[in-house]
C-alpha positions in Angstrom: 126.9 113.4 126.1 129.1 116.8 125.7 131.9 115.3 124.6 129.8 113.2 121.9 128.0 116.1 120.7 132.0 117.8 119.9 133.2 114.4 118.3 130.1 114.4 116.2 130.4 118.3 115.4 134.3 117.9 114.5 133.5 114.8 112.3 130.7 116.9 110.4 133.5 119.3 109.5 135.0 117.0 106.4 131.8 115.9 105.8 130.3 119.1 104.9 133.1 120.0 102.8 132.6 116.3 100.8 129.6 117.4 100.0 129.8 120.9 99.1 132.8 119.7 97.0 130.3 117.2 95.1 127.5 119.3 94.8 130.2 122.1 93.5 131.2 119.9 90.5 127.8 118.9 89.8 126.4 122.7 89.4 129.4 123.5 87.4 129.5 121.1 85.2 125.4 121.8 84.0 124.9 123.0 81.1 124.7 126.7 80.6 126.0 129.3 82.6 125.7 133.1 83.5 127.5 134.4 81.2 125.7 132.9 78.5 122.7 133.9 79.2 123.5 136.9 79.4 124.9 137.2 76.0 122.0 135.1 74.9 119.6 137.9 75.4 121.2 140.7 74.2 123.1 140.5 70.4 125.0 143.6 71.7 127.1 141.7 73.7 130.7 141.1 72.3 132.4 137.7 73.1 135.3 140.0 74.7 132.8 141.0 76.6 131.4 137.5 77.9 135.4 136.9 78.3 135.5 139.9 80.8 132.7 138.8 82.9 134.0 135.2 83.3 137.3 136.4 84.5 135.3 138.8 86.9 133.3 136.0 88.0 136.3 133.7 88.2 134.9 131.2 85.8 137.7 131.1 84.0 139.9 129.4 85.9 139.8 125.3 86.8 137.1 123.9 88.9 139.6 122.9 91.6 140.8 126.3 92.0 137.6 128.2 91.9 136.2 125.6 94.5 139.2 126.3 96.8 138.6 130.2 96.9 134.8 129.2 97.2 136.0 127.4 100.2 138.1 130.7 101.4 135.3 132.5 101.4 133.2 130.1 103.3 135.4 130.1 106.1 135.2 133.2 106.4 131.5 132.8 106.5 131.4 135.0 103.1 128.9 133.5 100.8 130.0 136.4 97.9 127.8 138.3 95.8 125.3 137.6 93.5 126.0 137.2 90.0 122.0 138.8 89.4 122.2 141.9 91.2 125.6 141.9 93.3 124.2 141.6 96.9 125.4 139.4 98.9 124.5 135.7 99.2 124.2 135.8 102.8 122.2 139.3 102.5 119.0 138.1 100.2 119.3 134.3 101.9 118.6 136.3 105.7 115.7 138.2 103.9 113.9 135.2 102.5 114.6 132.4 105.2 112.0 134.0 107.7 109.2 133.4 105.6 110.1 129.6 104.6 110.9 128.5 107.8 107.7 130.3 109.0 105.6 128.5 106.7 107.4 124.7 107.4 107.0 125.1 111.0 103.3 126.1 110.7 103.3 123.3 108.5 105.2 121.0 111.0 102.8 121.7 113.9 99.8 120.8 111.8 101.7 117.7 110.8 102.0 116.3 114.1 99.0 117.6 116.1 97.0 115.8 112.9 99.6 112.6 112.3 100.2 111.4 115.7 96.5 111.1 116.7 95.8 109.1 113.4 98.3 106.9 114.1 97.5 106.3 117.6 94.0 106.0 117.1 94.5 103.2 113.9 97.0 101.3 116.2 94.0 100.8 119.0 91.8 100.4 116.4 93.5 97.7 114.2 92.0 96.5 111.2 88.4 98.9 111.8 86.4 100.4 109.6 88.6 103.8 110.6 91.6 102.1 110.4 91.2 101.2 106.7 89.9 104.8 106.1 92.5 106.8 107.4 95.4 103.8 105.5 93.5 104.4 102.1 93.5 108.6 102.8 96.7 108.4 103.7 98.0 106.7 100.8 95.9 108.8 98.3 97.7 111.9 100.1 100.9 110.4 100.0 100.9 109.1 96.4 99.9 112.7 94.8 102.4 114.8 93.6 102.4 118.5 95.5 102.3 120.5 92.4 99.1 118.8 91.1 97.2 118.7 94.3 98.4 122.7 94.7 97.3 123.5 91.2 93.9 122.0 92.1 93.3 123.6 95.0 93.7 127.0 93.3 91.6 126.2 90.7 88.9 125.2 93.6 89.0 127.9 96.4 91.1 130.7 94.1 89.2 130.5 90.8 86.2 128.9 91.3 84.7 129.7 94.8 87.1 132.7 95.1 87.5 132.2 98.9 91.4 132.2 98.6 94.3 134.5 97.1 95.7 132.6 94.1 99.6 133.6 95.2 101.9 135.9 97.3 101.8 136.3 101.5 99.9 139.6 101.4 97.4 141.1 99.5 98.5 143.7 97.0 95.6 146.9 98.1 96.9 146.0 101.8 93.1 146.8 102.9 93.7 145.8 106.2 95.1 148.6 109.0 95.6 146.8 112.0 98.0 144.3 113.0 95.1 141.1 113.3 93.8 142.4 110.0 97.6 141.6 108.7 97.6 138.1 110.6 94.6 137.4 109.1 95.6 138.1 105.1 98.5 136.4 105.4 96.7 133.8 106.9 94.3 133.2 104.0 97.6 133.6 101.9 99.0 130.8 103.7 96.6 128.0 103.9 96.8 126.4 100.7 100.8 126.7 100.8 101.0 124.9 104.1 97.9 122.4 103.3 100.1 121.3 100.5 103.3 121.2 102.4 101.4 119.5 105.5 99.7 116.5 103.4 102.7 114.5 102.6 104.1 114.7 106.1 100.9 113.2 107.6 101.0 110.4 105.4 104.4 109.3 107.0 104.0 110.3 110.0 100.4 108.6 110.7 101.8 105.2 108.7 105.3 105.3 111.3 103.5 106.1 114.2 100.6 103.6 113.5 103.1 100.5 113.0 105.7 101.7 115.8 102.6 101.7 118.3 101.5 98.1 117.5 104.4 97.0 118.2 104.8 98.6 121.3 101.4 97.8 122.3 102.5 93.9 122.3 105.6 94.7 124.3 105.9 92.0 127.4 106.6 95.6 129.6 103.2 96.6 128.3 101.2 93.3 128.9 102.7 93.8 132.8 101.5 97.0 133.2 97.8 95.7 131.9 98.2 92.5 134.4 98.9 94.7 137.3 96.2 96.7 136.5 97.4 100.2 135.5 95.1 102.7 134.3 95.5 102.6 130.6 95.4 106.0 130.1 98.7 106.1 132.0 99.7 103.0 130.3 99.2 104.5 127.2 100.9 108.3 127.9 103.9 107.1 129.7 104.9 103.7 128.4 103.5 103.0 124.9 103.5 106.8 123.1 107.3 107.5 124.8 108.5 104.4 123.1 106.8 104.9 119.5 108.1 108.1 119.4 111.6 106.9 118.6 111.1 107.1 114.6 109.5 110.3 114.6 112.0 111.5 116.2 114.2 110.9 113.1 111.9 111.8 110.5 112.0 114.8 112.6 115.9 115.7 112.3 115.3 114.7 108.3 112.4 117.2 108.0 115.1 120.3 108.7 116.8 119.9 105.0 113.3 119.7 103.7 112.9 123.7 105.0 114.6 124.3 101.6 113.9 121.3 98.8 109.9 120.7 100.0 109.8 124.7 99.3 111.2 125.0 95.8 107.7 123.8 94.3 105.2 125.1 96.8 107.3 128.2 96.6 107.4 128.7 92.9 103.9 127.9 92.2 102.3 130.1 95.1 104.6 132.6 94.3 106.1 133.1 97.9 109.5 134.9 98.3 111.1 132.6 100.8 114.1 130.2 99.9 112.4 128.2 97.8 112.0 130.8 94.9 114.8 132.3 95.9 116.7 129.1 94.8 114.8 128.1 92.0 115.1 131.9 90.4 118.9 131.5 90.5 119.0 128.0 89.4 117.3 129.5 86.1 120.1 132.5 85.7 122.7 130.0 86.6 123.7 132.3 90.1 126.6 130.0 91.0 127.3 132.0 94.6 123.3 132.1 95.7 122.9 128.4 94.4 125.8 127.4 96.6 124.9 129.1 99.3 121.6 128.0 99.7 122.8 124.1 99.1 125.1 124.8 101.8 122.7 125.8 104.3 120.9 122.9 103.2 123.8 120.8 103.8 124.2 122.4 107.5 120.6 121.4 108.3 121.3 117.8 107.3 123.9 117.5 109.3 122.3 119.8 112.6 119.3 117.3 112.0 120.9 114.0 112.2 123.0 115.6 115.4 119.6 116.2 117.2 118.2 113.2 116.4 120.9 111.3 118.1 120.5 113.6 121.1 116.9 113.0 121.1 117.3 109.2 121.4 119.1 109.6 125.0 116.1 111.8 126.1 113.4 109.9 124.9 114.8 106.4 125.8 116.7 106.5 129.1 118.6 103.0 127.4 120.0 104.8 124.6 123.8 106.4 126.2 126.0 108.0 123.9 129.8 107.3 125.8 
C-alpha cells in the first residue's frame, strides 16, 4: 500500500503541472487584463505607464516564459503577490480558507447524516409511497440551480420573516459578549449558506446510495446470511451498508475540489470572505497570481481526493489490494 501511495504521489507530479500549464494559457489568453483596467478607470493613466506596470508584472514577455518563472516560484512554494494590493497569494488564500472549508464540512456532515439514511430507507422501501417522495424531492433539489434557491431563501427568512441575516458570518453591532453568543450569530449567519451548499449533495448522495443498496440487497452473500438466519440488523450494518458505501466513497474524494468551485456562488451571493469570493473578486480585476493560486490549490485537492479514494477502497473492501 506504501509503495502505491509514492507511485501514485510521484505520477501526480506531471500531472499537476499539465494542468496548471492548461489552466495557465486559458487565464491568459481571456480577454482583459490588469493593466487595463486599471487604465480604464482612471484617464490619468499614460500608456507608458500601463507599459511600466506590464513589465513589473512580467506580462510583457511570452506566455511560455512567464509560465516557467510561475513554475519557479511554485517550487519554491511562492505563490507571488497580488496584483490588487501586493500581499502575498499564499498570505490572503491562508486567511480565507478557514472559513470555506468550515462551511463545506458543516455542509458535508449534514449531507451524509441526511443522504445516507434516505437512501437506505428508499432501498428497503422500494417502490413505496416514501420511496417516490423522497425520488421526486430529490430531483426537485437536484434540478434547481443554487443561486436561485439562495436568492429565494433570503427573500423568505431575510426579507420577509426577518428571522435570518441577509449576508456576512457575523453581525456588524457584534451584540453578543460571550463566546456561545458568537457561535450562535454565526450560526444564524450560516444556515442558509450551508442549506444551499447541502441540497445538491443530498440529491446524489440519496440517488447513489439508494441504487448501490438494491443491488447489494440481492447479493447471493446477502440471501445466505437471510437463510441462515442472521439478525437483519447485523445483516444490514456489516454486510449490505459496508458494501454500498463503495461509491460514496468516490463522490467523497470528488467533493474536496468542490471546497473551492461549489463556493464561488454561495460565496459571492451571501457575501462570505472565504475562497470563493476571494476568487471570484480577482477573477473580476484580472489578479493573475491569486487566480492561479487558488486553481492550484484546487488542482492539489483533485488530485489528494482521487489518492484517498483509492485508499479507501482497500479499507472498505478487504478484495480491493493495491500491489
Amino acid at each position: 500500500m506504501l509503495r502505491y501511495i509514492i507511485i501514485r504521489l510521484i505520477n501526480s507530479i506531471p500531472l499537476l503541472f499539465g494542468i496548471t500549464f492548461i489552466t495557465f494559457i486559458v487565464v491568459r489568453i481571456a480577454p482583459g487584463s490588469p493593466t487595463l483596467y486599471e487604465g480604464a478607470f482612471d484617464p490619468r493613466v499614460k500608456p507608458e505607464s500601463i507599459k511600466k506596470l506590464e513589465k513589473l508584472y512580467g506580462l510583457d514577455k511570452p506566455l511560455p516564459q512567464q509560465y516557467l518563472n510561475w513554475v519557479k516560484r511554485i517550487v519554491k512554494l511562492d505563490f507571488g503577490e497580488s496584483f490588487i494590493d501586493g500581499k502575498p497569494v499564499w498570505q490572503k488564500i491562508k486567511e480565507r480558507l478557514p472559513i470555506t472549508v468550515t462551511i463545506n464540512l458543516i455542509s458535508l456532515f449534514v449531507v451524509l447524516i441526511v443522504a445516507i439514511p434516505i437512501g437506505v430507507i428508499s432501498a428497503l422501501k422500494k417502490d413505496t409511497w416514501f420511496d417516490r417522495s423522497t425520488t421526486i424531492m430529490v430531483f426537485v433539489l437536484y434540478s434547481m440551480p443554487s443561486y436561485f434557491l439562495a436568492l429565494f431563501l433570503i427573500s423568505l427568512f431575510s426579507i420577509k420573516l426577518k428571522l435570518l441575516p441577509i449576508s456576512g458570518i457575523e453581525s456588524i453591532d457584534k451584540t453578543h459578549s460571550n463566546f456561545i453568543g458568537l457561535i450562535l450569530d454565526r450560526a444564524k449567519h450560516l444556515v442558509m449558506p450551508i442549506t444551499v451548499l447541502s441540497t445538491g449533495g443530498i440529491a446524489v448522495f440519496s440517488r447513489y446510495m439508494r441504487q448501490k443498496m438494491i443491488e447489494v440487497l440481492q447479493e447471493d452473500y446477502i440471501l445466505t446470511a437471510i437463510a441462515k438466519g442472521l439478525n437483519w440488523g447485523h445483516i444490514l450494518r456489516k454486510h449490505a451498508l459496508r458494501n454500498a458505501l463503495m461509491p460514496l466513497v468516490t463522490l467523497l474524494g470528488l467533493s474536496l475540489p468542490g471546497l473551492i468551485s461549489g463556493s464561488v456562488i454561495i460565496e459571492s451571493i451571501f457575501a462570505i470572505p472565504g475562497i470563493g469570493l476571494l476568487f471570484y473578486e480577482s477573477a473580476m480585476a484580472r489578479d493573475y497570481p491569486t487566480i492561479m493560486g487558488i486553481l492550484t490549490l484546487g488542482a492539489i485537492l483533485t488530485l489528494i481526493g482521487n489518492l484517498l479514494a483509492d485508499v479507501a477502497y482497500a479499507f472498505i473492501d478487504p478484495r480491493v489490494r493495491y500491489e
